[in-house]
N, C-alpha and C positions, 0 to 999 in steps of 0.2 A: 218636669224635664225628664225624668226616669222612665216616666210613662212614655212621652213620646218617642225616647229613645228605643223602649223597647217594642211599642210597636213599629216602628223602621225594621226593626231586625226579623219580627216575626213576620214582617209583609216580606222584606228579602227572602228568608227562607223558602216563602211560600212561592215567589218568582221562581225559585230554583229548583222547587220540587214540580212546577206544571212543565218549568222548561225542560227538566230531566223528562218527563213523561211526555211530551211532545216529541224529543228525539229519540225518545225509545217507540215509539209509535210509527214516526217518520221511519227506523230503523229496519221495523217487524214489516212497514208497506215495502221496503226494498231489498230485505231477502227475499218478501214471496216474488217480487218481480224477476228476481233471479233467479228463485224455482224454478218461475211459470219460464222463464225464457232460456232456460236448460233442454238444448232436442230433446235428450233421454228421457224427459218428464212431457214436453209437449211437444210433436213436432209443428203445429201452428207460432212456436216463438218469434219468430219474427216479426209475423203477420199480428199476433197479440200485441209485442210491445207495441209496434207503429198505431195498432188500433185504440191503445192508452194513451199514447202522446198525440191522438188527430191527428194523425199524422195518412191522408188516403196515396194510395198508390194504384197505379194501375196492374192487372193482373197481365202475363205476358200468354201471349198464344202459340208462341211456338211451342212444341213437346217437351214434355219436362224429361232430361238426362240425367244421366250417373252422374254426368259433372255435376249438375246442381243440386241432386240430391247430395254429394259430395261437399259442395262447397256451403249448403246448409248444415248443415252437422260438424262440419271443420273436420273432415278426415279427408283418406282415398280414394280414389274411382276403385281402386281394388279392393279395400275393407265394402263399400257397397256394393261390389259386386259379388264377394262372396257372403254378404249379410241376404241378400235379394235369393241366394242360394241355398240358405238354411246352412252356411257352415260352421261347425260347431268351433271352428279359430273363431269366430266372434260370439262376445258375450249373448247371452239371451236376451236379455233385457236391453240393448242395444241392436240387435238381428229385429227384436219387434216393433219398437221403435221405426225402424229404417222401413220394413216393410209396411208400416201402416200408413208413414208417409207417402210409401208409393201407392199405394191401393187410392188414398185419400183425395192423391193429383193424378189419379189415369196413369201411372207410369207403364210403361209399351219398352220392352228391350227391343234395339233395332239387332234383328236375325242374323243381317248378314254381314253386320259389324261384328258381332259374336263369334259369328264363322271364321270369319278372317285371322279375329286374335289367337284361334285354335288351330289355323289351318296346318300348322309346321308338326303339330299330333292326328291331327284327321283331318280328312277330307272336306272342302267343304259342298257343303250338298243344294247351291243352287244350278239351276240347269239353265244357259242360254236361249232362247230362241227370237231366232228373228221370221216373220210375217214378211210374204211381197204385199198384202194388203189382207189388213182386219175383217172389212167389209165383204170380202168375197168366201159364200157359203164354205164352199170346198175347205179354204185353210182354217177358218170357223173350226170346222168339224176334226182337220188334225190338229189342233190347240188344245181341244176337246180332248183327244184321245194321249195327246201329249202327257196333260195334267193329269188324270185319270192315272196312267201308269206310271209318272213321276213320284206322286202322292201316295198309292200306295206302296211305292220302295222307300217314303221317308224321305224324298225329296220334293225340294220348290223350284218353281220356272220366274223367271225373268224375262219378261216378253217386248220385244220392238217390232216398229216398223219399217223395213226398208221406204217402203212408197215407191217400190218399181224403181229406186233409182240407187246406181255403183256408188256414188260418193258418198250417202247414206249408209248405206252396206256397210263400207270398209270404217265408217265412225260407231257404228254400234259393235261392230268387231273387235274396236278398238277398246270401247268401252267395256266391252266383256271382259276379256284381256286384264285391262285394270282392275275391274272388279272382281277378281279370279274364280270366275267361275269356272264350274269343278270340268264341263264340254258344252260345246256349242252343237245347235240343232239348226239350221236352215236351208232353207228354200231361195235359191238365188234370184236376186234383180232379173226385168227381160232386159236388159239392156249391160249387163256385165258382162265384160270380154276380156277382164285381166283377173287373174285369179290370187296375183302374191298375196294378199289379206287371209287367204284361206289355209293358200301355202305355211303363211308367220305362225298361224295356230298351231297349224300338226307342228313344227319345228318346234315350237314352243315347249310341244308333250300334252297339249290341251286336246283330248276326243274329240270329231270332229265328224257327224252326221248330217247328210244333204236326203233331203224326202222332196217328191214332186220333181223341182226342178236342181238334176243334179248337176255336179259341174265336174267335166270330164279333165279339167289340167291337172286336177290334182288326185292322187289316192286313197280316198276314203270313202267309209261306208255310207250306205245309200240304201234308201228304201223308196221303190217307185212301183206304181201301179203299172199293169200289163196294158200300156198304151198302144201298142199296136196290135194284140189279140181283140181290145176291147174296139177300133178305129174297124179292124178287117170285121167282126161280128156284124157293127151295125149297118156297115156297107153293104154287106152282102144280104142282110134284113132287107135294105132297099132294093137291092137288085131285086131278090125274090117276090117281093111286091109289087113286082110290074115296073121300077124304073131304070130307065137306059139312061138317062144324060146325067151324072149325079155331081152336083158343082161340091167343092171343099175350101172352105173357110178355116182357115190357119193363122197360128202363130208366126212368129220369125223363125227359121231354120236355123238358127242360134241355139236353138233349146236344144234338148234333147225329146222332151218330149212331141216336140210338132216335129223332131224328124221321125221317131218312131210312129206316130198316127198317118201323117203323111204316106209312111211307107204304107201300113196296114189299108188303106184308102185304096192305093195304086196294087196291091198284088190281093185288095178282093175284084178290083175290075178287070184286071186280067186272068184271075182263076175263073169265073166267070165269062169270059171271051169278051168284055169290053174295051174298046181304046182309049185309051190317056188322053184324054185332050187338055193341053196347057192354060187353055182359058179359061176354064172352067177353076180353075185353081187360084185363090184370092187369099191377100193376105189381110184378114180381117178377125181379129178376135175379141170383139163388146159392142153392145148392143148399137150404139151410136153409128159405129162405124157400118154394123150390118145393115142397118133401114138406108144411111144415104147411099150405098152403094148398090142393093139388091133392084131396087125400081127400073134400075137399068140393064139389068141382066135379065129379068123379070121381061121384060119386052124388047128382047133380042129375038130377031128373027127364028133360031133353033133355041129359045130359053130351054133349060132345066129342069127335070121333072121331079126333082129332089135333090136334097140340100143338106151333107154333113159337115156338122161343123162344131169346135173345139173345145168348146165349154154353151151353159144352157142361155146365155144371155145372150149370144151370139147369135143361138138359134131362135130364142123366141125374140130379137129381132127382126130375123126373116120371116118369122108366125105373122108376125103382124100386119109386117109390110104385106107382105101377100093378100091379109085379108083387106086392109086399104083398098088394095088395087082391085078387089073384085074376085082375085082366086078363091078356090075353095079348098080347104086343106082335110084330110089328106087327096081328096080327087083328084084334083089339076097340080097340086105339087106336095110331095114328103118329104117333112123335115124331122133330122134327128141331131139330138145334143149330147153332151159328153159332162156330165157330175153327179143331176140326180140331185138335186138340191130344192130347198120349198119352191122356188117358182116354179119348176117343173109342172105344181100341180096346181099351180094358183091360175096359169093361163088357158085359155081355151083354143082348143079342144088341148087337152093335158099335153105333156110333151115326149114324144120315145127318145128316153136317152139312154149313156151307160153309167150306172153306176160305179163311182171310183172307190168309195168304203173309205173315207177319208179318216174314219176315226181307228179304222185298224191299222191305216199307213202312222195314225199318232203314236198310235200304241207302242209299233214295233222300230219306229225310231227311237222311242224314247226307254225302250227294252235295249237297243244295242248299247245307245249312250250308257246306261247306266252299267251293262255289262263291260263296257269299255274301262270306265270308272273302278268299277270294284276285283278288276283283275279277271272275269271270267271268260272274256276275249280278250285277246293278247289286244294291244294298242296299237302293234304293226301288223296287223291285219286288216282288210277293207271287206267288212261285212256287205255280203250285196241280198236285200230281201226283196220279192215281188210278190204284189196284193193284186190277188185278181179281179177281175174288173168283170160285170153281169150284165147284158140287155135288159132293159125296162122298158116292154114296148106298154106304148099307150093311143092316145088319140091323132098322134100327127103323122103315122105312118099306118097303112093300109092292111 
């Protein structure tokens, strides 16, 4: 009976000592889980624990932010933003931590969130610009020149599209506006005839630069090509090559520019001793509109013996129409274009037009804007620049 009692008791012990060593086991696997799932020891803790417990999750695709980086580690968008910084207020070994997490998910700081939160100590350094259309060479080229001298003063552009239309306009205006960009740069709609959206800007205190098509209601600076030196040049190219009847393919008289070329047109035919005839003058500027409208002009009794017009799509519309119809260009009719752009030389016979130097009209917008900005031109000043404009003759004029 002794015996068996005492083995009871040494079998008990023995219960107690595997169960002691089973919860000291269990114990040792759940501080390392607490190690492991400490940020400052791994920034995967989360993704670890769920990956222990089978636990799958889907990864998210939106970009990973401060908040989240924030709201993993259990601190503030400001402790990560000045760990992401290398600020020595945050420990080291919590600064590394933070940053490797970011490095680990692609972290991207958005710029001009950044800019905003500083904007009340600096400036912030993105540049507006609005586009009448992306597609068309010429504003290409001052986007081109835009960027180029944005970037090297240390600043970034913002770029829209009007699409040729007011109501557009005055919503990316608007947007800019809110997004406080530091000045706006554009080129206005053909069809905008009220100006307040431009006006709200300067009022505002926002720089406020028109390049190409400027807008005459309101005071500010402006960078334009010499459209009527470069309009009177190539007319008078034509005169001198033997043509008398020269038709002009135009913009709306809205612009400023199809009034300046218009005029240049009208005072080379009468420097030249030619008369103005009214019909000869069409409001036509892309390509579409030039082919269905030339065929008919083209086999007018006194047709046309040359053809200037307002941009190069315009005119290698009429190029073509012409050779359709049996003309020969430049023999029986000279046509010439206004930008100087790759189709100029992509079509046959090449095309004389003037070159407008679109990427110096970028430049030198994007030179005043920023002198507006940084205090070097007063802000109630209306800077006015002009880029001269060159003949490029080529194949289609004599």
């Amino acid at each position: 009976m002794c015996k068996v009692r005492f083995l009871l008791i040494s079998l008990s012990l023995s219960l107690v000592n595997l169960f002691y060593l089973v919860m000291q086991t269990v114990a040792q696997i759940f501080m390392h889980l607490l190690f492991a799932c400490n940020p400052l020891h791994n920034p995967y803790s989360l993704s670890l624990l769920l990956e222990i417990l089978g636990i799958r999750v889907m990864k998210e695709k939106a970009p990973l932010t401060m908040k989240d980086i924030a709201r993993e580690f259990g601190i503030s968008v400001a402790t990560v933003s000045r760990a992401l910084k290398d600020s020595p207020r945050i420990s080291a070994e919590r600064r590394a931590a933070i940053q490797q997490y970011a490095r680990e998910h692609n972290f991207s700081p958005n710029v001009i969130a950044e800019s905003l939160r500083h904007s009340k100590v600096m400036p912030i350094k993105i540049i507006g610009v609005i586009i009448p259309e992306m597609i068309h060479y010429y504003f290409a080229t001052i986007l081109a020149g835009i960027e180029e001298e944005a970037s090297a003063r240390g600043y970034r552009i913002m770029v829209a599209q009007s699409d040729e239309k007011y109501e557009r306009e005055v919503k990316i205006c608007q947007s800019f506006m809110e997004n406080k960009v530091c000045g706006i740069i554009v080129s206005q709609a053909k069809d905008t005839m009220k100006y307040d959206h431009f006006q709200r800007i300067m009022d505002a205190g926002v720089p406020l630069v028109f390049y190409d098509r400027i807008c005459t209601g309101v005071n500010a600076s402006r960078v334009v090509v010499d459209d009527y030196f470069g309009a009177y040049t190539a007319v008078s190219h034509l005169i001198e090559t033997g043509c008398k009847r020269i038709a002009f393919y135009g913009s709306s008289m809205s612009l400023e520019i199809s009034k300046n070329r218009f005029n240049g047109y009208k005072d080379a035919l009468l420097k030249h001793g030619l008369p103005i005839d009214e019909s000869l003058t069409h409001f036509c500027d892309n390509r579409a509109d030039a082919e269905a409208i030339t065929p008919e002009i083209l086999t007018s009794p006194n047709r046309p013996d040359g053809f200037f017009a307002v941009n190069d799509d315009t005119a290698i519309g009429i190029l073509y129409t012409a050779k359709r119809m049996g003309l020969r260009v430049p023999e029986d009719v000279s046509i010439c274009g206004f930008t100087n752009g790759n189709r100029a030389i992509s079509c046959d016979p090449m095309l004389t037009t003037v070159e407008q130097r679109g990427r110096v009209v970028g430049e030198e917008a994007a030179n005043i804007l920023i002198g507006h900005v940084e205090g070097l031109i007063p802000r109630d000043k209306a800077e006015k620049r002009i880029v001269r404009t060159r003949l490029i003759i080529r194949g289609t004029t004599k």
